[in-house]
DOBA-488456 format. One record per residue: z, x, y of N, C-alpha, C in turn; residue in three letters. Coordinates in steps of 0.1 Angstrom, whole numbers, plus 5000, padded with zeros to 4 digits. Each point is the difference from the previous one (the first is absolute). Layout:
% DOBA-488456
ZXYZXYZXYALA;...
% end
This chain:
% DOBA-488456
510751514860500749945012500449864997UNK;501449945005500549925000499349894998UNK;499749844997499049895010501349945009UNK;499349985011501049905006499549885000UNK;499149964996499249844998499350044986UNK;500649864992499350044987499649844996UNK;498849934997499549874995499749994989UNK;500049924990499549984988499549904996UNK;498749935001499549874996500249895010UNK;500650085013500349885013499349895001UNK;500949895000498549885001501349895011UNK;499149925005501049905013498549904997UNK;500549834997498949955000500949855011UNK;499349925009500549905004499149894994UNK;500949894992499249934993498950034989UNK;498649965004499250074995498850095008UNK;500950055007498950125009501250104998UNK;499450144994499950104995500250115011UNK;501350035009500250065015499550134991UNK;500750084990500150134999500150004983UNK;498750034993499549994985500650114988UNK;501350105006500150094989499550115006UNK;501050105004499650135011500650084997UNK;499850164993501450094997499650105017UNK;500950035001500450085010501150114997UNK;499550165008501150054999499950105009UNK;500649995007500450105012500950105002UNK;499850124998500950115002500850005009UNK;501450055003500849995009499350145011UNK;500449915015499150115006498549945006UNK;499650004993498949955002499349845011UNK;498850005005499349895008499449994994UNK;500449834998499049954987499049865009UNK;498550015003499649915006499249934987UNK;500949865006499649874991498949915010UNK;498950024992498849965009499449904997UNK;499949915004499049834999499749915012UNK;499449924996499649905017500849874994UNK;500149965013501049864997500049914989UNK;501150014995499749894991500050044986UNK;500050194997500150094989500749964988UNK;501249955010501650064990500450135010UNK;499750045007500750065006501849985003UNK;500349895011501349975002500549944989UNK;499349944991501149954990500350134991UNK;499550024999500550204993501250055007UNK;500150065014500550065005501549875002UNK;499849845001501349925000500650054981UNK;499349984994500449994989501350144997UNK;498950155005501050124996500949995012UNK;500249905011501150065008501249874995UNK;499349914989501249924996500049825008UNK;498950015007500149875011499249914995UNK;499650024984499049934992500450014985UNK;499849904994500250054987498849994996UNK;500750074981498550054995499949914990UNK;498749995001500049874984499550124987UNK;500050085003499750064986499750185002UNK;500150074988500350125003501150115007UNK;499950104999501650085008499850085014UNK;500850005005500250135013501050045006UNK;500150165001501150045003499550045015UNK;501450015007500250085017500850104998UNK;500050115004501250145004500549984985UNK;498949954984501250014985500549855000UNK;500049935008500649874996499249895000UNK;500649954988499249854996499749935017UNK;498849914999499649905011500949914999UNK;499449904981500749884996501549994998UNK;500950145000501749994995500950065009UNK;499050115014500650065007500049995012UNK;499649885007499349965008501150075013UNK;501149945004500750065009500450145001UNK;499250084985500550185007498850035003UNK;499049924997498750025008500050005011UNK;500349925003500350015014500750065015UNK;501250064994500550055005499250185001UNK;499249994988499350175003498749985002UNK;499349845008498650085007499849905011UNK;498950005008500249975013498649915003UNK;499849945006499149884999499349955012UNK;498950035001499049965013499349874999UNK;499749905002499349904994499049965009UNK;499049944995499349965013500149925008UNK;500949925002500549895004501750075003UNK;500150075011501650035000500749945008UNK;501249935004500749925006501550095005UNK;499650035015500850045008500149925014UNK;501350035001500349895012500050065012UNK;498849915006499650085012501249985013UNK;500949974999501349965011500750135000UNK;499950064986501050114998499250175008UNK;501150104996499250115007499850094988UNK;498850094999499650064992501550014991UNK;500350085009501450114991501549904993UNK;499949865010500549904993499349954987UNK;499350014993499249974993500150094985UNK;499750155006500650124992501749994999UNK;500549995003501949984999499749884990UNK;499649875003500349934989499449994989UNK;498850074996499550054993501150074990UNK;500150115009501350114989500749954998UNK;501049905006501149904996499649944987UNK;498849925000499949924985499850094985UNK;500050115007499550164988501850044998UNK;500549955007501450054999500550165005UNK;499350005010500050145004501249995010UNK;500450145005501450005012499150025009UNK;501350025011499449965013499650195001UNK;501050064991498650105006499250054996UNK;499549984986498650014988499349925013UNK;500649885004498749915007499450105011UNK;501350075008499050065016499450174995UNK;500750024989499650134997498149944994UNK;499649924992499049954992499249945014UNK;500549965012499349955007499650085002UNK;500350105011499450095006499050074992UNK;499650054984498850004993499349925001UNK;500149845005498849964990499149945014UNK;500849995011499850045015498750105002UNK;500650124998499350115005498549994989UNK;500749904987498750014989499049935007UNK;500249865007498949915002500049995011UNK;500350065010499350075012500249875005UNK;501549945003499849845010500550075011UNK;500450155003500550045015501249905005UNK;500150015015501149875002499849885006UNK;498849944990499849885000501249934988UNK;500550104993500850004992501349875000UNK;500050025016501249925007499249875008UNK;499049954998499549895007499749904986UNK;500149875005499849914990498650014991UNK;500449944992498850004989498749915009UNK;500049885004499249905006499150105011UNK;500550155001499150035014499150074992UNK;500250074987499250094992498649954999UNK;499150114995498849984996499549994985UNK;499249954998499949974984500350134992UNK;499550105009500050154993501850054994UNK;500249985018501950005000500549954984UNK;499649845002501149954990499250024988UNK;499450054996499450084989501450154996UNK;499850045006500750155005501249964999UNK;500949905001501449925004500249974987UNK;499049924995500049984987500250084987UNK;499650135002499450104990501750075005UNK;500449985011501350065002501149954991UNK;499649885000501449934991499749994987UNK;499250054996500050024986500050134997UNK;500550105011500050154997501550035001UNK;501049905007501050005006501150074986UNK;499949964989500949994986499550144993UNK;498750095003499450104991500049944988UNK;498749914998499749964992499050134987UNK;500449984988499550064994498349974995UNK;499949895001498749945001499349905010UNK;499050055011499849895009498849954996UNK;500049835004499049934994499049915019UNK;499250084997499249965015498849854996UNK;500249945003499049905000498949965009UNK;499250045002499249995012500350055012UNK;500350095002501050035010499050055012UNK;498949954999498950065017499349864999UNK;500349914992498949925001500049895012UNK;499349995012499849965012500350125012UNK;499950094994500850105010498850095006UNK;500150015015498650105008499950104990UNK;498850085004500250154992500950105004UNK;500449975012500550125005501350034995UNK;501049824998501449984992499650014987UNK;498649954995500250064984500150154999UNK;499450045005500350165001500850105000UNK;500749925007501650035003501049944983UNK;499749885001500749994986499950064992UNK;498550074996499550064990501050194999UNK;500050025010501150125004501350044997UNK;500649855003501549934995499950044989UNK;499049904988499949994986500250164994UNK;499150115010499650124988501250075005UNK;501049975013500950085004501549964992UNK;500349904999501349984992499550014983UNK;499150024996499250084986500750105001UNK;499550075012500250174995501650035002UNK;500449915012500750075004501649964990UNK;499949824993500949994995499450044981UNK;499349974999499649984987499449874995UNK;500149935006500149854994498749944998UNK;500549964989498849904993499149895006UNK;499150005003499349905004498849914996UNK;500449875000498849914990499549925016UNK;498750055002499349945009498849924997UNK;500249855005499049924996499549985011UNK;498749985003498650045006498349905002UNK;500249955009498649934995499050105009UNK;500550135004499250085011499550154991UNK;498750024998499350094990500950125009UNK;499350055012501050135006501049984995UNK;500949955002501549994999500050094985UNK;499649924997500350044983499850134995UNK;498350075007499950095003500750125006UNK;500150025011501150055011501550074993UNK;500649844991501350044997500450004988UNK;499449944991500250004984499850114998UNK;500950064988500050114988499149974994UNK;500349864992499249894991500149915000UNK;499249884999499149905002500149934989UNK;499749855002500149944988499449885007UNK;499049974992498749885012500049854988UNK;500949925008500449874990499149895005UNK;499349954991498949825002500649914990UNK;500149975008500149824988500850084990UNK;501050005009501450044991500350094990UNK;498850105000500050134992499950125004UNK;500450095001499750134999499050064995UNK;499150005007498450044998499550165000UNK;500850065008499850135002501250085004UNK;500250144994501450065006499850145004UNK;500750095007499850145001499950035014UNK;499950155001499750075012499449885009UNK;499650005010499449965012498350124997UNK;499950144999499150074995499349984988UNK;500850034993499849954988499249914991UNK;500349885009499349854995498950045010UNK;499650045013498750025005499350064993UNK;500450124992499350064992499549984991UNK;500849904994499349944984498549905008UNK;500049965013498949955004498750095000UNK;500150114999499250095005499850085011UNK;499950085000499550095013500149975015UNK;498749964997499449915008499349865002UNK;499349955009499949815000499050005010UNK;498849974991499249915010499949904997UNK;499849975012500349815001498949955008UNK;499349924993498649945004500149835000UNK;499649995015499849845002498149934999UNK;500249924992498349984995500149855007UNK;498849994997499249855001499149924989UNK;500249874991499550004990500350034985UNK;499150064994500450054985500950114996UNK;501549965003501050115000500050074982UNK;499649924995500150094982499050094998UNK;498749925008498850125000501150155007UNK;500049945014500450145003501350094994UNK;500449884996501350124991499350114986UNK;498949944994499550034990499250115007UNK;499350005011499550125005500650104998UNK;501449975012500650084999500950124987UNK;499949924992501050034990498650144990UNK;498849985002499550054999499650174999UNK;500749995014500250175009501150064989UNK;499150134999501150104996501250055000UNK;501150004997501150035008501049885009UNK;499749844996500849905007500849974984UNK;501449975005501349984988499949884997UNK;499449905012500649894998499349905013UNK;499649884996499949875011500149924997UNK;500649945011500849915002499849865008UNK;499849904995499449895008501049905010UNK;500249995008500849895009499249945011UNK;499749834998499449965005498150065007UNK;499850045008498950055005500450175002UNK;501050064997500150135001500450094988UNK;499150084997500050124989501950115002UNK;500250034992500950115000499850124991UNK;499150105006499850104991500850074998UNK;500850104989500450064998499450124998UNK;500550155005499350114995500850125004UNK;499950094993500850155003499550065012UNK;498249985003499350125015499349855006UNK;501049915008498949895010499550075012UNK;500150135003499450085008498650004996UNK;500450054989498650034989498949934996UNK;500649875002499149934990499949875010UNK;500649945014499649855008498950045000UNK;499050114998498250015010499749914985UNK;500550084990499649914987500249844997UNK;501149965003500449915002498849875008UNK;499850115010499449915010498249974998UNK;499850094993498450024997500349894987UNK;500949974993500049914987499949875001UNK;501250005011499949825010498650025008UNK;499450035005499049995000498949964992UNK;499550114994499349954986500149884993UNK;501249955001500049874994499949825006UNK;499550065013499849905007501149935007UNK;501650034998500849925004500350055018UNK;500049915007499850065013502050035003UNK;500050115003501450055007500550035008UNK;501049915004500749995013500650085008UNK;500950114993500950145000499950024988UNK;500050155002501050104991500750125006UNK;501150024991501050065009500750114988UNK;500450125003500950074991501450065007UNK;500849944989501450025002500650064991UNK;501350034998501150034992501149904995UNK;500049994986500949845001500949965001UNK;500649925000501249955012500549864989UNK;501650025004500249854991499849894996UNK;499149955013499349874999498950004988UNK;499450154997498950044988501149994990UNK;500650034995500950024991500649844999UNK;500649935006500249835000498649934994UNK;498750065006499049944997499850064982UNK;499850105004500150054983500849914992UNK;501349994999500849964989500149825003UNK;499249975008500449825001498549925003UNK;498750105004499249925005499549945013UNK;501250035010499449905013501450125008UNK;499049955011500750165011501549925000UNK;501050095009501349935003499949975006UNK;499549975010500049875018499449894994UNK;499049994988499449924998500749874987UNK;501350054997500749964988500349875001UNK;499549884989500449875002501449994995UNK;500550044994501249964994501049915004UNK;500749924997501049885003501250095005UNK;500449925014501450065005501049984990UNK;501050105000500949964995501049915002UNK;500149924991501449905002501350035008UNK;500549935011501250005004501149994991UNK;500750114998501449954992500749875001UNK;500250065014501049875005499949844996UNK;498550025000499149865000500249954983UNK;500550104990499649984989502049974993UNK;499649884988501249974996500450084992UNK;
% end
């Protein structure tokens, strides 16, 4: 299959802080690709860099086949761009907004009302459609937003945070949008994420970036799986090595894992084996707070390949472009 995003050795440094260290990437056309990190990753400078609104200090990338660094304006013209910061003028009315939109795509006036009416019915603004932007709801101008970057049938759309501050009920709704113009047009999607569901929910594949690297890639299943089975997860008091050593003991555990005062067992039957688990922390005197058995989930998998959960990630925000000479 085609790639419609392809990276090689990507690197973006401001000064001497290091946004984004050398990343390949490659994304099949077609495909929902969730680019997953907590603030501060490299996330947006990735996603500025392949839509062209960044340059790159080092390494290559193509869009829809075309150079980033040589092609920049046919890039643009074939993909469509959500940012998290998006700037619409609330004086105007939705559908004023979509017209001039298609206008700067060089579309006619009737590509524009033929295209509107799709991308309308796509993001479900009803006929609020016709009322100014200023009366919308964050969710709306989310939805308004995702409209005008659907307006041109972009071959590749590039979502940038696109629920972040949003109730559940409008992320939900967004999340709908995203898998429905997937199926229904084709189109490529690079979704950046600081939300574990999200990533979950809608990614094909995943790609979990820290301090500016690409740490982990694949399925959304897949990478749970290389975690193991299953996860117990034990909160102690005290001599956390003793009880990891207990633990590790038991027959049948793959793996543990220390973070701060909580164990992370790994194991194929945690059905089977927490009574064992639990007679081991015992035995060894460390008094225990919970234990719990789950199924693992991205946050294990972040913890796996980096060390420290993802809510808990120190990492440096990234640098303002703007701000940088």
């Amino acid at each position: 299959m085609a790639s419609a995003i392809q990276a090689r050795a990507l690197r973006r440094t401001f000064g001497d802080f290091e946004a984004v260290a050398g990343i390949d990437l490659d994304v099949p056309a077609g495909q929902i690709y969730g680019f997953l990190g907590p603030n501060g990753a490299g996330k947006s400078t990735t996603v500025k860099m392949l839509c062209t609104l960044l340059g790159i200090t080092s390494g290559t990338a193509t869009v829809a086949g075309l150079d980033v660094a040589t092609q920049p304006d046919e890039i643009r013209l074939c993909i469509g761009v959500a940012l998290q910061d998006f700037s619409i003028d609330g004086k105007q009315t939705g559908r004023e907004m979509l017209q001039l939109q298609g206008r700067l795509y060089g579309l006619t006036r009737h590509d524009i009302a033929q295209r509107m009416d799709d991308v309308i019915g796509l993001v479900d603004i009803g006929e609020a459609i016709d009322n100014r932007v200023e009366s919308y709801s964050g969710g709306m101008k989310r939805r308004l937003d995702l409209a005008m970057s659907l307006i041109h049938r972009p071959q590749v759309l590039f979502l940038d945070e696109p629920t972040t501050g949003l109730d559940p009920v409008s992320r939900s709704s967004v999340w709908a949008e995203v898998r429905r113009l997937n199926c229904e047009y084709g189109t490529t999607i690079f979704l950046t994420t600081q939300y574990l569901e999200e990533a979950d929910e809608l990614a094909d594949r995943v790609g979990i970036i820290a301090n500016g690297l690409i740490r982990a890639e694949g399925a959304p299943d897949a990478l749970k799986r290389e975690i193991g089975a299953d996860l117990i997860q034990a909160e102690v008091e005290g001599d956390v090595a003793a009880a990891a050593d207990a633990v590790r003991a038991v027959d049948g555990i793959d793996e543990v894992q220390i973070h701060h005062n909580e164990l992370a067992v790994v194991t194929a039957d945690g059905a089977g084996l927490i009574a064992q688990v639990a007679v081991a922390l015992n035995g060894c005197g460390v008094p225990v707070r919970s234990l719990t058995l789950r199924t693992p989930t991205l946050d294990d998998v972040y913890l796996h390949v980096t060390g420290s959960h993802f809510a808990e990630s120190d990492e440096p925000n990234e640098p303002d472009p703007e701000a940088s000479s």
